[in-house]
C-alpha positions in Angstrom: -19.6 249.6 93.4 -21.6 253.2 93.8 -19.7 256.3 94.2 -20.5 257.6 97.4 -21.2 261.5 98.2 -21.7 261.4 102.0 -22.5 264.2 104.2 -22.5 263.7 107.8 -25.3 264.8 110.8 -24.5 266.3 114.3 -21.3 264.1 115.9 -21.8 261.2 113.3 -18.0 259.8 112.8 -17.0 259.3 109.3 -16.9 255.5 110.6 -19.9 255.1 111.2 -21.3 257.4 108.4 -19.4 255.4 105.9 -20.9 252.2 107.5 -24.4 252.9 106.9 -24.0 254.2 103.3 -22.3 250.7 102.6 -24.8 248.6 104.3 -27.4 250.6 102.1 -25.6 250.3 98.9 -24.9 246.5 99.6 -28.9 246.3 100.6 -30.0 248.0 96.6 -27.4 245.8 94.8 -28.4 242.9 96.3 -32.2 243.9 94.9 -30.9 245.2 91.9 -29.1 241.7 91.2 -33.0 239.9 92.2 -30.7 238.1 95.7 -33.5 238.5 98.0 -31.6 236.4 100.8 -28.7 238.7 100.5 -31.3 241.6 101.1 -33.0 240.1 103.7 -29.5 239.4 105.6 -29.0 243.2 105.4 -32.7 244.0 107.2 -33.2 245.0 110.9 -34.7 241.7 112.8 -38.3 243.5 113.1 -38.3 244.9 109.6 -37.8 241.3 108.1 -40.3 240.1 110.3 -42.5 242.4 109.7 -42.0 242.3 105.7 -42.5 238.5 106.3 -45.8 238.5 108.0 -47.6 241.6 105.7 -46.8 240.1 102.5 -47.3 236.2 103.9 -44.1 234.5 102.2 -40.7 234.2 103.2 -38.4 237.5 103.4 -36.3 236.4 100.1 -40.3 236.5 98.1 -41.5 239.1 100.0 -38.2 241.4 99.4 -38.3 241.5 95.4 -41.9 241.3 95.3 -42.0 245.2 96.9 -40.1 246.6 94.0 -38.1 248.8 96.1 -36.2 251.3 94.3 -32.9 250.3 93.5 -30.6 253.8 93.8 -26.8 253.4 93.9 -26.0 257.1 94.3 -25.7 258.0 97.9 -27.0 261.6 98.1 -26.9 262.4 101.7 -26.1 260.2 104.9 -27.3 261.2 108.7 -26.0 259.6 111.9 -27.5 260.1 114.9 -26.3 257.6 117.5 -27.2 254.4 116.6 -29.6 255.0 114.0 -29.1 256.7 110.0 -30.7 258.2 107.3 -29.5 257.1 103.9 -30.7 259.2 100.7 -30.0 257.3 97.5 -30.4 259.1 94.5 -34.0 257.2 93.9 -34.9 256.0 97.5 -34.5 257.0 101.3 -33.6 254.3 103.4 -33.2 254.4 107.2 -30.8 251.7 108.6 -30.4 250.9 112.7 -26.5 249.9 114.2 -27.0 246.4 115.7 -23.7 244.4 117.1 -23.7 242.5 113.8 -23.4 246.1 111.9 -26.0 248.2 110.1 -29.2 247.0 109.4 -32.1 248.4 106.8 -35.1 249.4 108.8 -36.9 251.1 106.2 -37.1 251.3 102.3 -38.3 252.6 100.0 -39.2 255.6 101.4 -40.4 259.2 100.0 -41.1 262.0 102.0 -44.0 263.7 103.1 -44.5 267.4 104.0 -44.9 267.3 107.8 -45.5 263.7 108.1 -43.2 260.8 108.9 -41.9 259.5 105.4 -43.9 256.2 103.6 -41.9 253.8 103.4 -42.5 250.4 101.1 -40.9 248.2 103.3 -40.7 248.7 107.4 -40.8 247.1 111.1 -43.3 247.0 112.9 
């Protein structure tokens, strides 16, 4: 498994920071490894739909077709409530807390001055 280097935002327990850096991780191995059903097990319910419907195959296709960067280096995590921002040493990814755990809502993101980050792979 990835080493993880985790920083933590405003109030974010080391719980629930370490949470989302694993459901990240276990979100690029599972594309690194080509298992696009484990990958689409770890996405938010939207975001699969979503991937689903743009790309016009099933989620396990649609998931390895993207190419999404496949980091394994966790730079930097931030918690705020129930939602996290994961940055992998190739790829920003941005996971929601569901009752089932942390979910990916958005991969294969870069950043863009003063503009929401574009992301590969998102809900809707």
């Amino acid at each position: 498994m990835a080493a993880l280097a985790v920083t933590t935002g405003c109030g974010a327990s080391g719980e629930r920071t370490e949470g989302a850096s694993a459901a990240a991780i276990r979100f690029t191995d599972a594309l690194r490894q080509g298992d696009g059903r484990q990958a689409c097990v770890l996405l938010a319910p939207r975001t699969l739909e979503e991937l689903e419907k743009s790309e016009q195959t099933s989620c396990d296709e649609a998931v390895t077709q993207e190419q999404v960067p496949a980091g394994d280096v966790v730079r930097e995590v931030d918690v705020y409530g129930d939602q996290a921002r994961v940055v992998l040493a190739d790829d920003t990814l941005f996971l929601a807390h569901f009752s089932s755990g942390w979910k990916v809502t958005a991969a294969g993101c870069t950043p863009r001055p003063e503009q929401p980050y574009d992301c590969q792979v998102k809900g809707g």
